[in-house]
C-alpha positions in Angstrom: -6.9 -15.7 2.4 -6.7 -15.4 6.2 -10.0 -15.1 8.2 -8.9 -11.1 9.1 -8.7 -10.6 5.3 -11.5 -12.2 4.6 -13.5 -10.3 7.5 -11.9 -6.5 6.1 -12.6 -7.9 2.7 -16.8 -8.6 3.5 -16.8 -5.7 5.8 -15.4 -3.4 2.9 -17.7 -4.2 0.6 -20.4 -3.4 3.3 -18.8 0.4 3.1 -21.0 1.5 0.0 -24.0 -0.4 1.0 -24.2 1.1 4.3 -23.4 4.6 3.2 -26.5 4.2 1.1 -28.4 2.6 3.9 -27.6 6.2 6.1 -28.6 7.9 3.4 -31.9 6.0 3.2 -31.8 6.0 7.2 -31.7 9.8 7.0 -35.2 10.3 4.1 -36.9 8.2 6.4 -36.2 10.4 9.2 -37.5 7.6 12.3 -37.2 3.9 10.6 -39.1 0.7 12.1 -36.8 -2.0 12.8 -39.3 -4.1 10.4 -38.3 -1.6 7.5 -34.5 -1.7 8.2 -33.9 -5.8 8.1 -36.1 -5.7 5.0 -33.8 -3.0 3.3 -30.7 -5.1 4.9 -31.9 -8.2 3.9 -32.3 -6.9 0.5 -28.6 -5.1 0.7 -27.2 -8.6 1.7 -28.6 -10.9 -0.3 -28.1 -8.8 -3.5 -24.3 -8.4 -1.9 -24.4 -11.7 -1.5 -25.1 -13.0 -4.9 -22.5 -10.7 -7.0 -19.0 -12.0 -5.8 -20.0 -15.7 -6.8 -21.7 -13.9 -10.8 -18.2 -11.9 -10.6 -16.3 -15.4 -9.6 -17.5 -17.3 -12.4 -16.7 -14.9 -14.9 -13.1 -14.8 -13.5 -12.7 -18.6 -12.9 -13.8 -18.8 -16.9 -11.1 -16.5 -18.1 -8.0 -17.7 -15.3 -6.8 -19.7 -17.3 -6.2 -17.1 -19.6 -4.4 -14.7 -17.2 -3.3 -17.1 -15.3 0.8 -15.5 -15.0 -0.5 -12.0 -14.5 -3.3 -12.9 -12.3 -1.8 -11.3 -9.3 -1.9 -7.6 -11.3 -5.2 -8.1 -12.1 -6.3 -8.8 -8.9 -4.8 -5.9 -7.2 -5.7 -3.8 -10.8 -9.4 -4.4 -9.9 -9.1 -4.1 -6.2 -7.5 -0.5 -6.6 -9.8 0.8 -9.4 -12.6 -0.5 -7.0 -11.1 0.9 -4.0 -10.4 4.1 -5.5 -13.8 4.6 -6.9 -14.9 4.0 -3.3 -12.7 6.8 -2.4 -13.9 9.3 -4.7 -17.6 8.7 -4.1 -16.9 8.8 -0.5 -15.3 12.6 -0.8 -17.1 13.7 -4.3 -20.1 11.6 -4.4 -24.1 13.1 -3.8 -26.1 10.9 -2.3 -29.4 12.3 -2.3 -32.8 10.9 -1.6 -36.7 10.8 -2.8 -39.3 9.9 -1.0 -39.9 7.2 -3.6 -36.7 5.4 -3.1 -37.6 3.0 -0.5 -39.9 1.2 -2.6 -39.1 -2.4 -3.7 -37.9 -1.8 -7.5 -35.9 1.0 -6.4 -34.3 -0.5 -3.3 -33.6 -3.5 -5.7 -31.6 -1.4 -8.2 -29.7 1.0 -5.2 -28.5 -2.6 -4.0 -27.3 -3.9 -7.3 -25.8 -0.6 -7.9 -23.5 -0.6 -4.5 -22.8 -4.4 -5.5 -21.2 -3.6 -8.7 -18.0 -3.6 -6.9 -18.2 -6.9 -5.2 -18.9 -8.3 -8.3 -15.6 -7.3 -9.6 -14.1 -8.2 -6.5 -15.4 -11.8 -7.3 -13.4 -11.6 -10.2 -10.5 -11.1 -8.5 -11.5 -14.0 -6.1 -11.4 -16.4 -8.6 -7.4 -15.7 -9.5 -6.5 -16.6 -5.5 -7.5 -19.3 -3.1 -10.3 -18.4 -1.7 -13.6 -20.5 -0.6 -16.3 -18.0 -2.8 -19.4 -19.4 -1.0 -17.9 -18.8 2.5 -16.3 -15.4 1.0 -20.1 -14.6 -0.1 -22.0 -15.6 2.9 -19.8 -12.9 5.0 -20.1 -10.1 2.5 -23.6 -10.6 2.2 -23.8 -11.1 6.3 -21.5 -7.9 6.5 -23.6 -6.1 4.8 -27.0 -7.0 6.2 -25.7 -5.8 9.6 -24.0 -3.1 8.0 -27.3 -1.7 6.1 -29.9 -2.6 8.8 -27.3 -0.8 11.0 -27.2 2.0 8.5 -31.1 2.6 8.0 -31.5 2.7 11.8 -28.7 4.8 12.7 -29.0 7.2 9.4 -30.9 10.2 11.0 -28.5 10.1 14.0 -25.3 10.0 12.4 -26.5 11.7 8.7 -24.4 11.3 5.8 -20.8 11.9 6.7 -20.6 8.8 8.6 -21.6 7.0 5.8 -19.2 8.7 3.4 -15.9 8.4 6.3 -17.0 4.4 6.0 -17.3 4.2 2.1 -13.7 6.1 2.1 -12.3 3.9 4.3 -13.7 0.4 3.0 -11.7 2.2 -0.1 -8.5 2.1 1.8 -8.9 -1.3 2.9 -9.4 -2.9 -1.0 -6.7 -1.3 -2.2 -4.6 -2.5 0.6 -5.9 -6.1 0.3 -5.2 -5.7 -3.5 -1.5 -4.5 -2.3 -1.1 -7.5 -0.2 -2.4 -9.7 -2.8 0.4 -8.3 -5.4 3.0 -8.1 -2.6 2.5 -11.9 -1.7 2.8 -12.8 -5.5 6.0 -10.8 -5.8 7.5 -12.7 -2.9 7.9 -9.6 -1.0 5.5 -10.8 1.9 
């Protein structure tokens, strides 16, 4: 993939992370810088981590879908994006008080990473380089977190919903040119 896909890609998969991060930005009404790279750091290195779980798994069974790989790549990439989408215009986020402690900020990471790890997946059925793909998501989404957290009570919880919608848009359009590229079309 070209460094532009690759950037949209890791910044996409920032989208849910940081629309957390606002949310969390927001409960803690004036965050310390100190408290937002932590909750990045945490965001990223979680991010990080998934793609390369989610590019095993798909590197295992390749060779198995190997002639449809293309389909299942954009498959995921849509069903991803479009989950994005829907949480982005249907989706609560609300907060507690208690949810800026370790354990929980551990599990709100793995649970906005769920998607990168399926994006892995599809990173294993194209040529891609997974440890430089993971290094930018989980860069993309340190900025994009620590930016979230510090910005949260200034720009609330729409902004972070108008980026988790549009990070949507942007897999399924990767997905798209993934499947177009296959086809011969592009």
């Amino acid at each position: 993939m070209a460094v532009i896909s690759n950037t949209i890609l890791a910044f996409s998969m920032s989208a849910d992370a940081f629309a957390a991060s606002v949310g969390k930005g927001v409960a803690l009404r004036k965050p310390r810088i100190i408290q937002s790279l932590r909750i990045g750091a945490i965001f990223g290195g979680i991010e990080a981590v998934t793609p390369v779980i989610g590019w095993a798994i798909g590197l295992a069974a390749s060779s198995f879908i190997q002639a449809v790989d293309h389909w299942v790549a954009f498959t995921i990439l849509a069903i991803v994006g479009g989950k994005m989408i829907y949480e982005g215009i249907y989706g609560q986020h609300e907060e507690k008080k208690e949810s800026h402690k370790l354990g929980i900020l551990v599990l709100t990471a793995i649970g906005t990473s769920i998607d990168a790890l399926a994006v892995g997946v599809s990173l294993a059925l194209i040529d891609v380089n997974i440890i430089t793909m993971a290094l930018m998501i989980g860069g993309a989404t340190f900025v994009m977190s620590t930016i979230g957290i510090m910005t949260g009570h200034y720009i609330g919880k729409k902004a972070g919903k108008i980026a988790e919608i549009g990070g949507g848009f942007c897999l399924i359009g990767i997905g798209a040119k993934i499947l177009l590229e296959h086809l011969g079309y592009i």
